[in-house]
matplotlib code that plots the C-alpha trace (Angstrom):
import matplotlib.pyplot as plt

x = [105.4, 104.6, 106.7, 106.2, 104.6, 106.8, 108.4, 105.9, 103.0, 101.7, 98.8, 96.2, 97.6, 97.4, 93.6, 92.1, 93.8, 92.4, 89.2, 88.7, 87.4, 87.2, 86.6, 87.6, 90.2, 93.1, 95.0, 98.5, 98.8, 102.0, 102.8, 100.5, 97.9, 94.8, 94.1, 92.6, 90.4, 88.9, 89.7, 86.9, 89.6, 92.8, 96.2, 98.9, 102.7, 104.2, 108.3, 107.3, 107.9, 105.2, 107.8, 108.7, 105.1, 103.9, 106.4, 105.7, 101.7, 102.2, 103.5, 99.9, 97.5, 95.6, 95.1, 92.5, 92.3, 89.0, 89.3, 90.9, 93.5, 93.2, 96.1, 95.9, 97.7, 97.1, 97.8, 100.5, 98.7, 100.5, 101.2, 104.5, 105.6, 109.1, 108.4, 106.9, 107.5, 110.5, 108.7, 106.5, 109.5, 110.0, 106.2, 106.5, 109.8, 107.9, 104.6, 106.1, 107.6, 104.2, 103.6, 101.8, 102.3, 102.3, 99.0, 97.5, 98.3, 96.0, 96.2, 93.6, 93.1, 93.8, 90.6, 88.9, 91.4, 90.4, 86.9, 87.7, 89.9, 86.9, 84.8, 88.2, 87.6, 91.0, 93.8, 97.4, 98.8, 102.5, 106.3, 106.4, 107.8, 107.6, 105.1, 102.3, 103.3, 99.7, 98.6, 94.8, 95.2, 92.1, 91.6, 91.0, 90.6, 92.8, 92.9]
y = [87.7, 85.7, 84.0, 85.0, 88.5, 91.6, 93.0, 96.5, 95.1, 95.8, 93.9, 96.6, 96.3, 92.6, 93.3, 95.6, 93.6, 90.5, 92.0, 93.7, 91.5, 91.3, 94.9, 97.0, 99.5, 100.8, 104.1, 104.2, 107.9, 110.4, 112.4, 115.4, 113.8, 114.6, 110.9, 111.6, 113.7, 111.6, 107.9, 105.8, 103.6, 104.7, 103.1, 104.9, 103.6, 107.2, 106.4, 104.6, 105.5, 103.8, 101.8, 99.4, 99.3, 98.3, 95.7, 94.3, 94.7, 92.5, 89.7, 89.6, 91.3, 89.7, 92.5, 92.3, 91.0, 91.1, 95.1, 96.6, 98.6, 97.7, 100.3, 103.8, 106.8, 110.5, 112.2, 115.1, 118.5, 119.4, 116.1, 115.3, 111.8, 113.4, 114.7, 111.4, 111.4, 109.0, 107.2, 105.7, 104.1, 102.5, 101.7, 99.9, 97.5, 96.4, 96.1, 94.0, 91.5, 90.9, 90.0, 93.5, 95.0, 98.7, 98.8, 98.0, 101.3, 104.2, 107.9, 109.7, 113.5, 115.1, 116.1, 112.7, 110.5, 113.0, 111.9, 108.1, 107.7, 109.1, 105.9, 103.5, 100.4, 102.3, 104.8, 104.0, 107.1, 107.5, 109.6, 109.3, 113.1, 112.2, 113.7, 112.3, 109.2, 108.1, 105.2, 102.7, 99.0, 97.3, 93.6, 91.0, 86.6, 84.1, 81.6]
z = [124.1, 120.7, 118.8, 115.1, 115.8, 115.0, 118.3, 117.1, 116.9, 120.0, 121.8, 120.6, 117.2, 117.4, 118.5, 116.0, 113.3, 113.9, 114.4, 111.2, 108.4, 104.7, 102.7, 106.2, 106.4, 108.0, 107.8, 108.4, 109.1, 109.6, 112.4, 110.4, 110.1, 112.6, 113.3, 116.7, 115.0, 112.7, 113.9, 115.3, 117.0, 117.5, 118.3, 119.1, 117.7, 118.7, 118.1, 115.2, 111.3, 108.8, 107.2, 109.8, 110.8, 107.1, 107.0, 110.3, 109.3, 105.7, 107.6, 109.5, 107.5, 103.8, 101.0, 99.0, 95.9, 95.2, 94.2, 91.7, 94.1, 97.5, 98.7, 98.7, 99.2, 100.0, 96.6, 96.8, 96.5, 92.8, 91.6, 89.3, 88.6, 89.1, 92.3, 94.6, 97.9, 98.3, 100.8, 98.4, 96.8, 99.9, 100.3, 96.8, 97.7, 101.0, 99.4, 95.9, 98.9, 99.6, 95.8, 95.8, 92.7, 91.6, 89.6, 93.1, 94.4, 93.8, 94.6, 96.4, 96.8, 100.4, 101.5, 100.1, 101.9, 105.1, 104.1, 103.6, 106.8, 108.5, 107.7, 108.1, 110.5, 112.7, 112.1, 113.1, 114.5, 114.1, 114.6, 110.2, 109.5, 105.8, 104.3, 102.0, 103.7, 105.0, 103.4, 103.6, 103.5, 102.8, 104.2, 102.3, 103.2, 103.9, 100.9]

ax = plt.figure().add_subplot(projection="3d")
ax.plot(x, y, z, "-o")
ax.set_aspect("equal")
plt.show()
């Protein structure tokens, strides 16, 4: 044990994010998504919801704020402002803790996320049932 590390970040976790450096990528994907499929490293957080993970990951991990939008999310098939997946409200209160705003967010379309998560330094498989609830941090320095 560590003091100051989030009981669910587990030593692998701990591992590939401190190994990753400025501009890489992680995916945070839901329980649909075919991580093992397309992950070059993959950890496994099976019990887990992407919530509790993203908050325990922003207490660790730098954004970047040397792009535009350094977080992204899969785009819903027949997007509708009205419609969002509630889980992205609940991405944006955890993310604007981390003085991440909402213009930082961007929206990608499902088979180009597939495509980008491909290249991603590692994919976080979890439990999420949510859907459209995978989301790409991108790392950024430690000022």
């Amino acid at each position: 044990m560590l003091k100051n590390i989030p009981n669910i970040i587990s030593p692998e976790l701990l591992k590939i994010l401190h190994e990753m450096g400025h501009g890489d990528e992680i995916v945070l994907a839901d329980g649909n998504f075919p991580a093992a499929n397309y992950a070059k490293r993959l950890v496994r957080c099976d019990g887990h919801n992407i919530p509790e993970l993203l908050a325990a990951i922003m207490q660790l991990f730098p954004i970047d704020t040397f792009v535009e939008q350094p977080i992204t999310l899969m785009q819903v098939v027949n997007p509708d402002k009205e419609n969002q997946p509630d889980i992205w409200k609940t991405y944006g209160d955890i993310l604007n803790d981390y003085q991440v705003s909402e213009d930082k967010i961007s929206y990608e379309e499902r088979f180009d996320f597939y495509e980008r998560s491909k290249k991603a330094y590692a994919i976080i498989a979890t439990s999420e049932k949510a859907l459209y609830a995978n989301i790409i941090l991108k790392k950024g320095v430690i000022e």
